[in-house]
Phi, psi and omega in degrees: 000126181291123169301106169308152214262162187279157180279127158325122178277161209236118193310144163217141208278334159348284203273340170276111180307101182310153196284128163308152175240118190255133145256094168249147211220108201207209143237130202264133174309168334280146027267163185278107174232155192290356163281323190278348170276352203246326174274334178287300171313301167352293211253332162295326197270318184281322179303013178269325211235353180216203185234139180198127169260130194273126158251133188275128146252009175279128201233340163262148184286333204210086179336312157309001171265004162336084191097341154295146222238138177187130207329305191284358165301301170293316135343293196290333192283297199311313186311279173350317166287329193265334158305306185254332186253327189261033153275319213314306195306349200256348198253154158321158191269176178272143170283295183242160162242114208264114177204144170265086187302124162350148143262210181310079163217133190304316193286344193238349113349282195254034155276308175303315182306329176299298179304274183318317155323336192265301182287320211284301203316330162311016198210124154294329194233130153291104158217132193249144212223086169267113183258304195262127137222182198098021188290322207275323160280344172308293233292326242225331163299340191270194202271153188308310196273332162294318180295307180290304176314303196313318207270339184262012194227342205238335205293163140070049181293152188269351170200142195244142177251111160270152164298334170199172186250082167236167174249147000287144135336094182274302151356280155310350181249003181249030146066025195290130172314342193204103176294082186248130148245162245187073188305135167298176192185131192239156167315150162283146157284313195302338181312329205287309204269340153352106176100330232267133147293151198236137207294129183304054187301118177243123342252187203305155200257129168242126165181152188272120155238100204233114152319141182273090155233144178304317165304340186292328210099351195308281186297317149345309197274345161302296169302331180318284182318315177310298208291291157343274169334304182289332168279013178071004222277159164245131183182131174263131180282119196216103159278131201219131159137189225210139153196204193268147167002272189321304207253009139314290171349296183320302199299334185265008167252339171288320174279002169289303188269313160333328195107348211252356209298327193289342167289336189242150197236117174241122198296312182106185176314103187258107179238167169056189179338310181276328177303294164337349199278306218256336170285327175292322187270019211234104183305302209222168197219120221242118209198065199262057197259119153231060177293118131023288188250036196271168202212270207211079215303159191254348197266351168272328182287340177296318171312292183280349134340308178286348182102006212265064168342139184249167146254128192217173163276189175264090209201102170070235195246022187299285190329329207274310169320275187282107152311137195274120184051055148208307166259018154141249181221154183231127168217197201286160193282142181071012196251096191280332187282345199244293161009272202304346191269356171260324151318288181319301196286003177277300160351302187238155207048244223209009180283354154266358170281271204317309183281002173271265189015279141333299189279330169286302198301322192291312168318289248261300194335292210242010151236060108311163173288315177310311194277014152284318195264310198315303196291330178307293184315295187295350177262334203254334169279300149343277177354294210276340209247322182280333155352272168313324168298278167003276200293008181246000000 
């Protein structure tokens, strides 16, 4: 009788650990605003290591209709709901649920509530991605009945992400269990430009990349500019991003009268290769934002990425970026005269050489992608996985 061959040993699936399962529920470019590239890297990223399914919540055309409530907008959520979220109720549950709360807007407040009523209890784990903040003291402005909802479907996230430790808290006023920041972190740009000299612009390029919104600073950088203009300063104003009608207009009818027009250029949607473009030929980098919900702008870490030194107000997570008189400047919120003068001193010798400098090593320290996806993965992936440990 033949002596049997040795036995395979055979995979047990006992022990292979299934793929996590993600509902990340966000908003995706386009338009490129810094929340929505930023839920895109994410979900690009986690889609390596887990199975996640995405819901886009982007209803807008035009980064300047931000918080604005408009039939079609509404239109789109309703579909959204009925497409996407109450198959939902039928599905196996989520290990985690990965959502990015609105910011400070009543319409965009009780889309989350709407949402979270429905999704959240589909998830063992919560975690909210504050990209906007100041949702969580709005919440405390609204009417008695808004407030209780808000407190049974958005309170008590099993982990709250800020992007930097600015005030208000959002962690703290949604009761989160758990407090993580979570630095943004951009592709590096600059490998294409390595080597390159970077061009002697005459005269020098100061610019802004933005939503054309008023809290953005837009009419702020007129007065900047105004302010400049009077000190003899030599300069092109180089503007890139997108808003609503009106309030362009205003601003290209403001700078007509101020006198100023003629210093500022303006691109419209700038991406890829030409916003680099225009950033590499770029002295100061100019960000005069007291936006509502800003956190931590992707367009000052793009700047310095680029080598570029910023000027920002003192405004939110602005600061977390630009070291203040090293990688340029932070000043007081609403003061364009302490603003442009601190512009002007970027202008002149060799002091935007130093501080662009400056301003790259701090990109490469702390806003890569990498050191982005990483602190991501050990909080939303990590979680889930030390959970599970708990529980065998």
């Amino acid at each position: 009788m033949g002596t049997a061959g040795p036995r395979l040993a055979q995979p047990d699936t006992h022990l292979t650990p299934r793929r996590m399962r993600v509902l990340a529920v966000g908003m995706l470019p386009p338009p490129v605003g810094g929340q929505a590239v930023m839920f895109e890297k994410a979900v690009q990223s986690l889609a390596h290591h887990a199975d996640v399914d995405t819901i886009d919540m982007q209803a807008q055309k035009n980064i300047g209709q931000s918080g604005a409530l408009t039939f079609d907008k509404l239109l789109f959520f309703i579909g959204i709901l009925s497409r996407r979220m109450l198959p939902l109720l039928m599905q196996p549950a989520y290990d985690v649920l990965y959502y990015c709360p609105a910011g400070p807007n009543r319409a965009a407040l009780l889309k989350d509530i709407a949402v979270l009523a429905l999704i959240r209890r589909r998830a063992a784990r919560v975690i909210f991605h504050f990209h906007a903040t100041g949702s969580g003291a709005y919440i405390q402005t609204q009417s008695p009945l808004i407030r209780r909802l808000a407190r049974r479907f958005l309170f008590r996230p099993d982990v709250a992400i800020r992007c930097a430790d600015v005030t208000p808290n959002d962690a703290a006023a949604y009761e989160a269990c758990e407090d993580r920041i979570i630095m943004n972190g951009i592709a590096d740009p600059f490998p294409p430009y390595r080597g390159r000299t970077r061009p002697a612009s005459d005269p020098p390029k100061i610019t802004f990349i933005g939503a054309l919104v008023e809290d953005k600073g837009i009419f702020d950088l007129i007065d900047i500019a105004q302010h400049l203009a009077q000190q003899n300063c030599r300069f092109e104003l180089h503007i890139a991003g997108e808003g609503v009608a009106s309030e362009v207009a205003r601003f290209d009818r403001m700078a007509r009268e101020r006198g100023v027009a003629g210093y500022i250029h303006r691109h419209g949607v700038l991406t890829g290769t030409r916003k680099y473009d225009l950033l590499f030929e770029t002295t100061a980098f100019v960000f005069p934002s007291f936006f509502r919900a800003e956190t931590q702008p992707l367009a000052v870490i793009e700047a310095h990425a680029m080598g570029v030194p910023a000027v920002g107000y003192d405004w939110r997570g602005v600061g977390t970026i630009i070291g203040d008189g090293t990688t340029g400047h932070v000043v007081p919120l609403r003061d364009t005269r302490r603003f442009a003068d601190a512009v002007k001193s970027l202008l002149e010798g060799d002091a935007a050489r130093r501080m662009g400098d400056r301003a790259r090593l701090r990109y490469e320290r702390c806003f890569t992608l990498e050191r982005f996806t990483a602190d991501l993965h050990a909080v939303i992936l990590g979680g889930v996985a030390a959970d599970r440990a708990e529980k065998l």
